[in-house]
C-alpha positions as CSV (number, residue, x, y, z in Angstrom):
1,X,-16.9,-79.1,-36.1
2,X,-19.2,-76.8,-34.6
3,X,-20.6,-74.7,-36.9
4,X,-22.8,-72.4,-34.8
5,X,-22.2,-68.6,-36.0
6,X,-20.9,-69.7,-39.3
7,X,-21.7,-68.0,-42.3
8,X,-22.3,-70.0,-45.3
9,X,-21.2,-68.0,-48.7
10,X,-22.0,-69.1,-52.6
11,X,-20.2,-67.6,-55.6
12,X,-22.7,-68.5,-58.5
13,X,-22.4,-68.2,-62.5
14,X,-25.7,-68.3,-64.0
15,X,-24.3,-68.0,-67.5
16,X,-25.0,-71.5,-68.6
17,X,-28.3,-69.6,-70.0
18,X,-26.5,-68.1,-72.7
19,X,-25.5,-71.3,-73.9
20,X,-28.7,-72.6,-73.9
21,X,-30.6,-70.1,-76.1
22,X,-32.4,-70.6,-79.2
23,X,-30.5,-69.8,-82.6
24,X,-31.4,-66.0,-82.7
25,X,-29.5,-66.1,-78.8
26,X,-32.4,-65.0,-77.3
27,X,-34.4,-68.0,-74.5
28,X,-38.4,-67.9,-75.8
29,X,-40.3,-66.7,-72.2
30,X,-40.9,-70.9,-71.1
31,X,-37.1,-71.5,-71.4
32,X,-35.9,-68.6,-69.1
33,X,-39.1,-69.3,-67.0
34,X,-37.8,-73.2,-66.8
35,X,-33.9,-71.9,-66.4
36,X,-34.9,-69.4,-63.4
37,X,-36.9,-71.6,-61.2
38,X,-34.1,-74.4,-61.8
39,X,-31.4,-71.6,-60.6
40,X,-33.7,-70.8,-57.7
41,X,-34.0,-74.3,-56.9
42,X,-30.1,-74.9,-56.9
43,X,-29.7,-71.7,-54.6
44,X,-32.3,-73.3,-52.3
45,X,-30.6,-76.3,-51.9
46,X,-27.3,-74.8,-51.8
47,X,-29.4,-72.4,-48.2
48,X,-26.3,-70.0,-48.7
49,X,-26.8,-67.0,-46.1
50,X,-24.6,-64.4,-48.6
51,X,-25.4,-65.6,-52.2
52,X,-23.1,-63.9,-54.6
53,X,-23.9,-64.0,-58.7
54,X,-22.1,-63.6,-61.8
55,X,-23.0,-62.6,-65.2
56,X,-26.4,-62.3,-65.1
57,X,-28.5,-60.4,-67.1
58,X,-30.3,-56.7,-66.4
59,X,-33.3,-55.9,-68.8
60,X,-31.6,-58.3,-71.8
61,X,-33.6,-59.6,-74.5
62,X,-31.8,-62.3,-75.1
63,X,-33.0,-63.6,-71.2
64,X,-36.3,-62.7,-71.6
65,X,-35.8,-58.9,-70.2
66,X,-36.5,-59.5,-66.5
67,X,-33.9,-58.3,-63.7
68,X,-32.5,-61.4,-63.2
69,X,-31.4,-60.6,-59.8
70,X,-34.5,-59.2,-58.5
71,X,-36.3,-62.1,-59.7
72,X,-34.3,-64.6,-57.6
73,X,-34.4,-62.3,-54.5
74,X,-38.5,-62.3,-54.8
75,X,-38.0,-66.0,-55.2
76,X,-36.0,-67.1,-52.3
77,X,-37.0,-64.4,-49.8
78,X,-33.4,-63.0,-49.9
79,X,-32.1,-58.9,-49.4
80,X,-30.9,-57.9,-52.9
81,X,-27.9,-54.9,-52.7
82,X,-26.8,-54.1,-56.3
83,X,-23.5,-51.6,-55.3
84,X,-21.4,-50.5,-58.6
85,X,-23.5,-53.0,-60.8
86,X,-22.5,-55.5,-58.7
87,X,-25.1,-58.4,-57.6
88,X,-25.7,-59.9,-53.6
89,X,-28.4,-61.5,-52.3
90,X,-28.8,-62.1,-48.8
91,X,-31.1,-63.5,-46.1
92,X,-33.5,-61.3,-45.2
C-alpha cells in the first residue's frame, strides 16, 4: 500500500535493564552506557515518528542516575514531552 502521510508509532519497554543489573540491582556506569546506546540503536532502526516508552528510569541509581528519556531524545534527535510523568519522544 501507499504509505505516504502515514505515521509510524513504537510502544517500547526498556525494562530489560533491570534484569540485567549487577547483584546490588544497580548497572556499574559501562553497563547502562552499553544498554542505552543498544536501546538507541533499536529505536533507530525501528525510525518510529512517535516513539512511546515504558518504565524507564528518572534520576535512579540503580540505572546509573541519568534521565533516561532525555538521554535518548539527545540521542536520536527526537522532541521529548514528559505530560503527567508520562514519556514521548518524537521527531523533531
Amino acid at each position: 500500500p501507499d504509505t505516504e502521510g502515514w505515521i509510524k508509532v513504537c510502544s517500547y519497554n526498556i525494562k530489560v535493564m533491570h534484569y540485567e543489573a549487577d547483584t546490588d540491582s544497580t548497572l556499574s556506569a559501562d553497563k547502562m552506557q552499553y544498554k542505552m546506546e543498544e536501546v538507541a540503536q533499536t529505536l533507530r532502526e525501528i525510525d518510529a515518528d512517535i516513539v512511546g516508552l515504558q518504565e524507564v528510569d528518572y534520576f535512579n541509581n540503580r540505572t546509573g542516575n541519568i534521565d533516561q528519556v532525555k538521554w535518548l531524545a539527545e540521542q536520536l534527535g527526537y522532541h521529548m514531552d514528559r505530560p503527567y510523568r508520562t514519556y514521548c519522544l518524537r521527531v523533531k
